[in-house]
VEXVEXZA-913172 format. One record per residue (C-alpha): residue in one letter; residue number from 1; x, y, z. Coordinates in steps of 0.05 Angstrom, whole numbers. Layout:
(site 'a' NUM (X Y Z));
...
***
This chain:
(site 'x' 1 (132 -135 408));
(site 'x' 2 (140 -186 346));
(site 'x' 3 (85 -231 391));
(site 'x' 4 (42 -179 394));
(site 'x' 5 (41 -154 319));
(site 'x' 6 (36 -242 308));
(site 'x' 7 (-23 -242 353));
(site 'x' 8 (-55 -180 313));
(site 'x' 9 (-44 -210 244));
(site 'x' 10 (-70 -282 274));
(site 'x' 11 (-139 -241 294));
(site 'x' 12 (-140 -207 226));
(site 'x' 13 (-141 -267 194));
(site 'x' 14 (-199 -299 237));
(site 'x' 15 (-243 -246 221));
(site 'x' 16 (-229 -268 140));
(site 'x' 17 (-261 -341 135));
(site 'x' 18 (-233 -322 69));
(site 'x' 19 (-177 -307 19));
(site 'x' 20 (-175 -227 15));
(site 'x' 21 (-149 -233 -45));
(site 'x' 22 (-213 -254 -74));
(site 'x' 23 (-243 -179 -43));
(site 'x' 24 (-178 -147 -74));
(site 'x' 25 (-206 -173 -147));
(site 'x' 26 (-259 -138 -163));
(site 'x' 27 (-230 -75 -131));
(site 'x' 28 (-181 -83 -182));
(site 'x' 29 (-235 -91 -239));
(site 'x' 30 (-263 -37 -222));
(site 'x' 31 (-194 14 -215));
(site 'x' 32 (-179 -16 -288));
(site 'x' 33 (-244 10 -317));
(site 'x' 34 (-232 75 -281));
(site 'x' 35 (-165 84 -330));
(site 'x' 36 (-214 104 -383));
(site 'x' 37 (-214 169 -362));
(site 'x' 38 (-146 178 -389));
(site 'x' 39 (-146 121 -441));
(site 'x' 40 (-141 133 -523));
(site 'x' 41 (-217 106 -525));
(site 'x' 42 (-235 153 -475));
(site 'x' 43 (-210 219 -485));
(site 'x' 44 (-224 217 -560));
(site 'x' 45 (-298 218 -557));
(site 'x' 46 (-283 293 -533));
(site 'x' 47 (-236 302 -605));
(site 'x' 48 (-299 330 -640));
(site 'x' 49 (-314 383 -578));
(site 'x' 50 (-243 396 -568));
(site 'x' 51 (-235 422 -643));
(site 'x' 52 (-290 455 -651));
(site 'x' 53 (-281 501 -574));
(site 'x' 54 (-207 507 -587));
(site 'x' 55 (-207 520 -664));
(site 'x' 56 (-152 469 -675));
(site 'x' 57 (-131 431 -736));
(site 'x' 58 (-140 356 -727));
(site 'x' 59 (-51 355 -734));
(site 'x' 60 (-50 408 -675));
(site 'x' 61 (-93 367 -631));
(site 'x' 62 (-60 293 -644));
(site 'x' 63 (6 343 -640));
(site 'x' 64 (-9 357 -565));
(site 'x' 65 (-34 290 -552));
(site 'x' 66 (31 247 -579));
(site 'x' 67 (73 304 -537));
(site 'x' 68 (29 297 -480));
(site 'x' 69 (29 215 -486));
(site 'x' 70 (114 211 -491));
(site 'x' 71 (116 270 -435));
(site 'x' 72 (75 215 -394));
(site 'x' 73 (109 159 -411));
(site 'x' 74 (175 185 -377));
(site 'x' 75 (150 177 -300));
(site 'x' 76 (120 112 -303));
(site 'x' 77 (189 79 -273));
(site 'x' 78 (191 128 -221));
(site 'x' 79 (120 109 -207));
(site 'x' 80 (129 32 -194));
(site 'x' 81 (188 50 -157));
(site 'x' 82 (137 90 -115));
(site 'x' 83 (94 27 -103));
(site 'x' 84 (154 -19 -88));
(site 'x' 85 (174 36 -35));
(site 'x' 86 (103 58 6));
(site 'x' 87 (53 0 -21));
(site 'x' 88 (4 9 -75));
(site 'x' 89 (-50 29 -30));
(site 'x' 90 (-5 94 -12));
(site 'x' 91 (9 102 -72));
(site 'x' 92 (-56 104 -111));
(site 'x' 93 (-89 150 -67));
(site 'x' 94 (-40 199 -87));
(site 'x' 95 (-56 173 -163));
(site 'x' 96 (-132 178 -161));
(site 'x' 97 (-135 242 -111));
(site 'x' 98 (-92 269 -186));
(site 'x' 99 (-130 234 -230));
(site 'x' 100 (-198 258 -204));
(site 'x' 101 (-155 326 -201));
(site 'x' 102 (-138 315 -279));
(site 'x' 103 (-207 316 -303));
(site 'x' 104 (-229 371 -264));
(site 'x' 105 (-172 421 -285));
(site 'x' 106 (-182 389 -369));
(site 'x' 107 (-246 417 -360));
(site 'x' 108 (-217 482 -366));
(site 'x' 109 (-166 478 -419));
(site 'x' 110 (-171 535 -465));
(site 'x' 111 (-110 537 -518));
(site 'x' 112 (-63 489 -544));
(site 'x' 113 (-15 499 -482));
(site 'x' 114 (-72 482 -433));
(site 'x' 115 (-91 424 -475));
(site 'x' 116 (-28 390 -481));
(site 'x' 117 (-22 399 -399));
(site 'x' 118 (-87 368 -387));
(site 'x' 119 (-71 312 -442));
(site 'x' 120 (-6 297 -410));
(site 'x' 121 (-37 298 -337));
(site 'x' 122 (-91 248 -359));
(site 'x' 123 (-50 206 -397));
(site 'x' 124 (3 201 -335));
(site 'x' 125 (-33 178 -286));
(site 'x' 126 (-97 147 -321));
(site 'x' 127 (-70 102 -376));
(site 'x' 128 (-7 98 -333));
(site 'x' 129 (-4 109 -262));
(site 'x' 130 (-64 71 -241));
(site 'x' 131 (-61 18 -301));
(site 'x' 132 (7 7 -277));
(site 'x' 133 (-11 2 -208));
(site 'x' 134 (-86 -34 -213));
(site 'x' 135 (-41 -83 -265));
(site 'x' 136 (-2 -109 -209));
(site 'x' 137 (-55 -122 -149));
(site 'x' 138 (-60 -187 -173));
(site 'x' 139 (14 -210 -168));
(site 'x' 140 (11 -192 -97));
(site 'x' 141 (-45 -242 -81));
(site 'x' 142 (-43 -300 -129));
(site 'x' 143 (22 -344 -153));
(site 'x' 144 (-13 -410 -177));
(site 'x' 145 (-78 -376 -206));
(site 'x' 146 (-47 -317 -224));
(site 'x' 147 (-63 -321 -300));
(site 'x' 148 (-135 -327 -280));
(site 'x' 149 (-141 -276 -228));
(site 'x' 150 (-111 -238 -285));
(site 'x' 151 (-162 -247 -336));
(site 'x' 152 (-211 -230 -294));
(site 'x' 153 (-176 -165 -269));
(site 'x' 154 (-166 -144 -345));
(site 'x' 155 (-241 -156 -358));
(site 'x' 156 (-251 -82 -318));
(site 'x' 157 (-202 -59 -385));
(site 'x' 158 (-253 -98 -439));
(site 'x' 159 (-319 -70 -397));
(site 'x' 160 (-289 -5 -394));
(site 'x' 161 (-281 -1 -468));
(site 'x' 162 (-351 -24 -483));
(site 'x' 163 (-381 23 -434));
(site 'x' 164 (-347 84 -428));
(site 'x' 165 (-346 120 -496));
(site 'x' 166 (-422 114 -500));
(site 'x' 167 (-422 140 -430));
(site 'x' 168 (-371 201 -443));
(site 'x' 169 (-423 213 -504));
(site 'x' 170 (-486 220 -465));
(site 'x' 171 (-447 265 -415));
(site 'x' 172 (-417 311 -462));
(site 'x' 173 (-494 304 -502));
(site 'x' 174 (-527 321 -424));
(site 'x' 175 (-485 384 -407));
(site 'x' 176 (-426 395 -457));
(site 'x' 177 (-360 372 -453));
(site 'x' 178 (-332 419 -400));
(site 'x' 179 (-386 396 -349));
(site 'x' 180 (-371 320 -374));
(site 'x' 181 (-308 323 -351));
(site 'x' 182 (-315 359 -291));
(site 'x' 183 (-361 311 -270));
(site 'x' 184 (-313 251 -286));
(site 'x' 185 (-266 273 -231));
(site 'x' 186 (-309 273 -183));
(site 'x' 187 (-328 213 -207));
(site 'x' 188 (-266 181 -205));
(site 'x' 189 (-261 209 -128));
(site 'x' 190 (-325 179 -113));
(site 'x' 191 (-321 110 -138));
(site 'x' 192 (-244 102 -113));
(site 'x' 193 (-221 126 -59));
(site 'x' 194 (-282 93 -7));
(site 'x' 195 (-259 31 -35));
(site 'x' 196 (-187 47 -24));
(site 'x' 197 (-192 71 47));
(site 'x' 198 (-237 20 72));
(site 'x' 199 (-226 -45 29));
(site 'x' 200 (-153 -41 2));
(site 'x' 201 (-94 -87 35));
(site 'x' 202 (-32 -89 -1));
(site 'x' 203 (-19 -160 4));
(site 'x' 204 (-29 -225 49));
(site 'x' 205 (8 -209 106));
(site 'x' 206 (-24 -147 125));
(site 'x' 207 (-86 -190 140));
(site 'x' 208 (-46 -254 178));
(site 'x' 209 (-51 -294 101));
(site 'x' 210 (-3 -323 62));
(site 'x' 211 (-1 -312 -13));
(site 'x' 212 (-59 -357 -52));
(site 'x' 213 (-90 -360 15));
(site 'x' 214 (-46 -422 41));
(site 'x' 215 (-73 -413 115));
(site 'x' 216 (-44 -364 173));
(site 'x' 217 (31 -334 173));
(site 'x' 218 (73 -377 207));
(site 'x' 219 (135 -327 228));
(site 'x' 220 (173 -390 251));
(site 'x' 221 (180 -420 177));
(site 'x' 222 (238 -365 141));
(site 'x' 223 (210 -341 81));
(site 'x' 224 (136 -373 77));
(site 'x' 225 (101 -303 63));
(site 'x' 226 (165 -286 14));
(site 'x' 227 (147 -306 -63));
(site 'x' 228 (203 -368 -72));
(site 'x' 229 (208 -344 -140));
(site 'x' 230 (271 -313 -144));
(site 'x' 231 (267 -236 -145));
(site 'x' 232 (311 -197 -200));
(site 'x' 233 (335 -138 -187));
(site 'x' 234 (319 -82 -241));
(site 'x' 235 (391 -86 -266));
(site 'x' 236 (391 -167 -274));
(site 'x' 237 (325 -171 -302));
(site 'x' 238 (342 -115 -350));
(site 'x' 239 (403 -154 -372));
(site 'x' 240 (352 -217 -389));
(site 'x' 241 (325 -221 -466));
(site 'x' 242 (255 -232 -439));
(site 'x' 243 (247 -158 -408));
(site 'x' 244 (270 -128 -473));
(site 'x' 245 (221 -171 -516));
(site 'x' 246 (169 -162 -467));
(site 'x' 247 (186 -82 -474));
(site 'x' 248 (188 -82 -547));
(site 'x' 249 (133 -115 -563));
(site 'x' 250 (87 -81 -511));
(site 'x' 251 (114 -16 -549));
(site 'x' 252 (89 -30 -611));
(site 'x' 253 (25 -64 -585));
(site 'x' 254 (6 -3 -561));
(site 'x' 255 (36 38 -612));
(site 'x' 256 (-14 1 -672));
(site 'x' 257 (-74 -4 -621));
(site 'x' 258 (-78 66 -605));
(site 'x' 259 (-62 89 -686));
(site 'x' 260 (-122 46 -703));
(site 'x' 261 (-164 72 -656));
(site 'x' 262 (-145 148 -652));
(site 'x' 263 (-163 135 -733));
(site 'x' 264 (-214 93 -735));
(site 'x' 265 (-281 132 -753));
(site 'x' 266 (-234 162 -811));
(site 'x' 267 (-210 95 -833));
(site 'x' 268 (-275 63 -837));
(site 'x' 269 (-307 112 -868));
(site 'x' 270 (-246 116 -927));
(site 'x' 271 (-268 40 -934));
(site 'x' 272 (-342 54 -941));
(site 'x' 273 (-364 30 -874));
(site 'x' 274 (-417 77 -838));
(site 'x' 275 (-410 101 -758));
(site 'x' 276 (-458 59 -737));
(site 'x' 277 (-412 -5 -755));
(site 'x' 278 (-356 23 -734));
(site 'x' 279 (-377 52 -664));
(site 'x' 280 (-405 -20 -650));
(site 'x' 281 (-338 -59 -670));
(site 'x' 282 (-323 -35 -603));
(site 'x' 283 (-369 -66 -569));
(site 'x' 284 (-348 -137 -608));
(site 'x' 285 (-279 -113 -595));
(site 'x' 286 (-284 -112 -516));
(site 'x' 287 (-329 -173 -522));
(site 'x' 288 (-274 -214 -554));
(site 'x' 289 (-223 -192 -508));
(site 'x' 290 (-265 -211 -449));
(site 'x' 291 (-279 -280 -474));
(site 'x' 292 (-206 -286 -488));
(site 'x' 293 (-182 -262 -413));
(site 'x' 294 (-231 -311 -377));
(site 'x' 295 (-221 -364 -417));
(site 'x' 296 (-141 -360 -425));
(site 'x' 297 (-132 -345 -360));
(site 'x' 298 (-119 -409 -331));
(site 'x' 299 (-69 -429 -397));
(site 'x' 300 (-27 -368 -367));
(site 'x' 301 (-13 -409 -292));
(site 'x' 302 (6 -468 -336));
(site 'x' 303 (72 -430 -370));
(site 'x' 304 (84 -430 -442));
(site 'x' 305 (77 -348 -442));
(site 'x' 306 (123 -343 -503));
(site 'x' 307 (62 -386 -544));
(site 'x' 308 (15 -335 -521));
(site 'x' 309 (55 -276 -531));
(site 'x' 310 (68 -295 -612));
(site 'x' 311 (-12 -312 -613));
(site 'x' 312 (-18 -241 -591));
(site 'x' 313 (25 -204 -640));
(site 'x' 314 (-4 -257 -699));
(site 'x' 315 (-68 -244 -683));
(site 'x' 316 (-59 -165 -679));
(site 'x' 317 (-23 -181 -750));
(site 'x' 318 (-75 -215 -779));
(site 'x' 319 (-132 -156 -744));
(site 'x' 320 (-102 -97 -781));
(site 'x' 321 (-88 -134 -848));
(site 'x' 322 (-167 -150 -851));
(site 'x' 323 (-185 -78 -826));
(site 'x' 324 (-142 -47 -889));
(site 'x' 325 (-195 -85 -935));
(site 'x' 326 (-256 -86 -889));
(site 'x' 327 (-306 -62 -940));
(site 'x' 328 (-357 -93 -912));
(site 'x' 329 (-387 -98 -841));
(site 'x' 330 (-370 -170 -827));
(site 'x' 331 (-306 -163 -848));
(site 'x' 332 (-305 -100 -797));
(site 'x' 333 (-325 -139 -737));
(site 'x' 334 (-276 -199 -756));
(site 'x' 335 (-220 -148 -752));
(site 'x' 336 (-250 -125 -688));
(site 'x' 337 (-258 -194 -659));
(site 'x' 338 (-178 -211 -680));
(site 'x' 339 (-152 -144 -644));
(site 'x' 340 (-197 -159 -585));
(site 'x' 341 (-168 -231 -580));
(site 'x' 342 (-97 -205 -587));
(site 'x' 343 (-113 -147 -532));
(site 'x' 344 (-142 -205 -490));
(site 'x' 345 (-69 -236 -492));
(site 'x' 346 (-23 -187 -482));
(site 'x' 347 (-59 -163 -416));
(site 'x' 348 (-53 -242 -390));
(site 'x' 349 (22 -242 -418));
(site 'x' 350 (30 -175 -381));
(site 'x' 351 (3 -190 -322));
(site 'x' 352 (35 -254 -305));
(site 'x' 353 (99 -256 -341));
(site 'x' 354 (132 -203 -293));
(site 'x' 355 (116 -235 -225));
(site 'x' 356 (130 -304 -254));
(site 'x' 357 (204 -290 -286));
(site 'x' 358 (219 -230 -234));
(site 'x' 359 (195 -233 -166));
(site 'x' 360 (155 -184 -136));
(site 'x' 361 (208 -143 -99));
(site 'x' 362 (220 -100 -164));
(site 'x' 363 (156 -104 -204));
(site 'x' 364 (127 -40 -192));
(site 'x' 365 (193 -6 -226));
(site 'x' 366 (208 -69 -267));
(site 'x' 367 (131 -65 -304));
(site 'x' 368 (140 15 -299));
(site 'x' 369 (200 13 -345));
(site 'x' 370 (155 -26 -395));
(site 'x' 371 (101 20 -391));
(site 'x' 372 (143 82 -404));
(site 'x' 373 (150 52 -469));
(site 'x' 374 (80 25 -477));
(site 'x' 375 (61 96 -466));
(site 'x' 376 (119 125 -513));
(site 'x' 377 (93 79 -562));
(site 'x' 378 (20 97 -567));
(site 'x' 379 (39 168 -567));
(site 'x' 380 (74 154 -636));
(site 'x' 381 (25 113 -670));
(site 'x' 382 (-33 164 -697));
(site 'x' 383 (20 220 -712));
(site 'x' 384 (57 164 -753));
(site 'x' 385 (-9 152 -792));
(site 'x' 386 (-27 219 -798));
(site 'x' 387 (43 245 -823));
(site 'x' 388 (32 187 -882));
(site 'x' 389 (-43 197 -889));
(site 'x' 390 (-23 271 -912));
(site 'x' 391 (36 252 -955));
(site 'x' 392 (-7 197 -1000));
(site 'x' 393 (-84 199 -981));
(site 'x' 394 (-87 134 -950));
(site 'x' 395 (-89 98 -889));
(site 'x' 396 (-77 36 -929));
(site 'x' 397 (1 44 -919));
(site 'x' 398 (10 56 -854));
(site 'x' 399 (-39 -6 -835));
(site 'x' 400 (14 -53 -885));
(site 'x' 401 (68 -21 -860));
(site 'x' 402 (43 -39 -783));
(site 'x' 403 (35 -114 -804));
(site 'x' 404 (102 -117 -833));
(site 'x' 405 (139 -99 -770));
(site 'x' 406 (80 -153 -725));
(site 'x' 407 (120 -206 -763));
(site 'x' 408 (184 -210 -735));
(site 'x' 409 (159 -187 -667));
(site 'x' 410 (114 -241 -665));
(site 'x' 411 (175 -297 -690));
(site 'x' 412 (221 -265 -634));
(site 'x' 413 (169 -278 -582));
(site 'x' 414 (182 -349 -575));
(site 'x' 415 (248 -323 -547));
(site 'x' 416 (211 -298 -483));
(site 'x' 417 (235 -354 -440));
(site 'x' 418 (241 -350 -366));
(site 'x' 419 (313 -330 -351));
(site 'x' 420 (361 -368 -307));
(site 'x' 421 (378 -345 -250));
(site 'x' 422 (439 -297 -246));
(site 'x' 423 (500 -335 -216));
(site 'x' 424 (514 -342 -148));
(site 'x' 425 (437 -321 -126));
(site 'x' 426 (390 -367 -90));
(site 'x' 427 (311 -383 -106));
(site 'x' 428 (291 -341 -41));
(site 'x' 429 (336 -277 -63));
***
């Protein structure tokens, strides 16, 4: 029987002249730009629509959303454990068959009950679930160029945010926001699921490959399609100083990001700063993230992730202090192009650091129990701007207050180290 299944992986990989995992990238790209469907920069092009069919204050509606966003967060463990168990393939068919689900039933939401629902559905499984999952296609293909393959994976993230708000616009401008949204899930249906059921492997082996697309399986050499990094379990890597900087800092990351940019129209236009400029500073925000994924990418397979996870939280430090005095509109796409830099970086950090410390026998729930709190954490940051924008009248405070705590974040990443392995384990697990 084993000769047989060799013999069928040994064809498989004859009819690949190729890597597969080059085929798996840009299905990956494209699953990442399909999380804007439940992402902040998404779903609040419908804020105006939302308010004005529901009659909601603007508190009610960011209410629902931040209880919606830490509802969401709470799965996202379960959710890699999912994908460690069945595969990712399994296990984002059942995400986008939901997802596509999702936008079809937020379509219908008609009070604040139904809207926190449909906010917590999209948020679960579009800025989680199939982030989460999408995130870690990569690892399961590339070791030595996995920082690249990386940065070109998160480039589906940076085209998605230049592309889809003006797209949600001209749907909701077409046929109204309920039809908009309808029409995303079937969207997300249409562009997904072909390419799951008829492209998707879940990693080397299932086509006769090794990982980086080192040649055929060789089933008499122990442990050649095994990663030799040494895989943590979740309770040994959660014991290492690394996971918790890497969850703390992804927290508030998210947390700042998503305050800025729940707020942004208001912020800018407290400064002075018309629409115009600000819609298009996300445009020079995705291109400067882009720019900063390909080109970092390969600095990522050479180590030193602790460098380029304090470069991420500096330059998010130094983004937000411009923005608070970005009266003009240079100064408004220089704030743009530092966030987009520092988003650029924490999706290479991210996406390597957990497959490169950890092993991949535990990274879907290892990288879930960072996202719960990536999610947590952008479900707090615009109802912690709002709740000070209404107790003194600025925004001003809560952007100062947001650089203050980057500081020390950014000092304690050079403390994200790769651990030692636990005592008594060996390099093959």
């Amino acid at each position: 029987m084993a000769k047989g299944i060799t013999g069928s992986k040994k064809g498989l990989a004859r009819r690949f002249p190729f890597y597969y995992g080059w085929v798996m990238v840009p299905v990956a790209v494209i699953a990442q730009a399909v999380t804007g469907v439940g992402q902040t920069y998404g779903v609040s092009v419908f804020n105006p629509s939302l308010l004005d069919s529901l009659g909601l204050s603007l508190t009610a509606l960011s209410g629902a959303y931040m209880v919606g966003t830490i509802l969401a967060s709470l799965p996202q463990s379960y959710i890699g454990s999912l994908m460690d168990r069945f595969g990712i393939k399994k296990t984002m068919i059942g995400i986008v068959i939901l997802l596509g689900g999702a936008c079809i039933l937020f379509a219908r939401v008609n009070s604040l009950v139904t809207l926190l629902v449909g906010f917590f559905l999209l948020r679960l499984l579009g800025q989680g679930g199939l982030s989460l999952l999408s995130g870690n296609i990569a690892a399961m293909w590339f070791r030595e160029k996995l920082g690249t393959v990386t940065g070109i994976i998160s480039s589906g993230f940076s085209i998605s945010m230049a592309v889809i708000p003006a797209f949600f616009l001209y749907l909701i401008n077409l046929k109204g926001w309920r039809t908009a949204y309808t029409w995303l899930g079937f969207l997300v249906w249409l562009i997904m699921l072909p390419m799951l059921l008829l492209i998707f492997k879940n990693k080397p082996e299932d086509v006769g490959q090794i990982l980086d697309g080192g040649g055929e399986e060789n089933p008499e050499i122990p442990g050649q399609q095994a990663n030799s990094v040494y895989s943590f379990t979740t309770i040994e890597a959660r014991k290492t100083t690394v996971y918790w900087i890497m969850m703390i800092n992804s927290a508030l990351w998210a947390m700042i990001i998503t305050a800025v940019f729940f707020n942004l129209l208001s912020i800018f236009e407290a400064l002075g700063i018309s629409p115009g400029v600000a819609a298009a500073t996300y445009t020079t925000y995705a291109a400067a993230s882009l720019i900063t994924q390909l080109v970092l990418g390969p600095a990522a397979d050479r180590g030193a992730l602790q460098y380029m996870l304090l470069a991420c939280m500096t330059f998010l430090a130094a983004g937000i202090a411009v923005l608070s005095f970005s009266e003009s509109p240079v100064l408004a796409h220089i704030y743009a192009v530092l966030i987009g830099i520092s988003t650029g970086l924490i999706s290479l950090v991210g996406g390597t650091l957990f497959a490169r410390y950890f092993g991949q026998e535990n990274l879907g729930k290892l990288r879930g129990g960072v996202l719960t709190a990536q999610v947590a954490g952008s479900s707090l940051g615009p109802f912690i701007t709002g709740v000070i924008y209404d107790l003194t009248g600025s925004f001003q405070i809560s952007l100062w207050i947001f650089v203050a705590i980057l500081i020390p974040a950014a000092l304690v990443s050079l403390k994200a180290t790769r651990p030692p392995i636990p005592a008594g384990s060996s390099p093959e697990g």
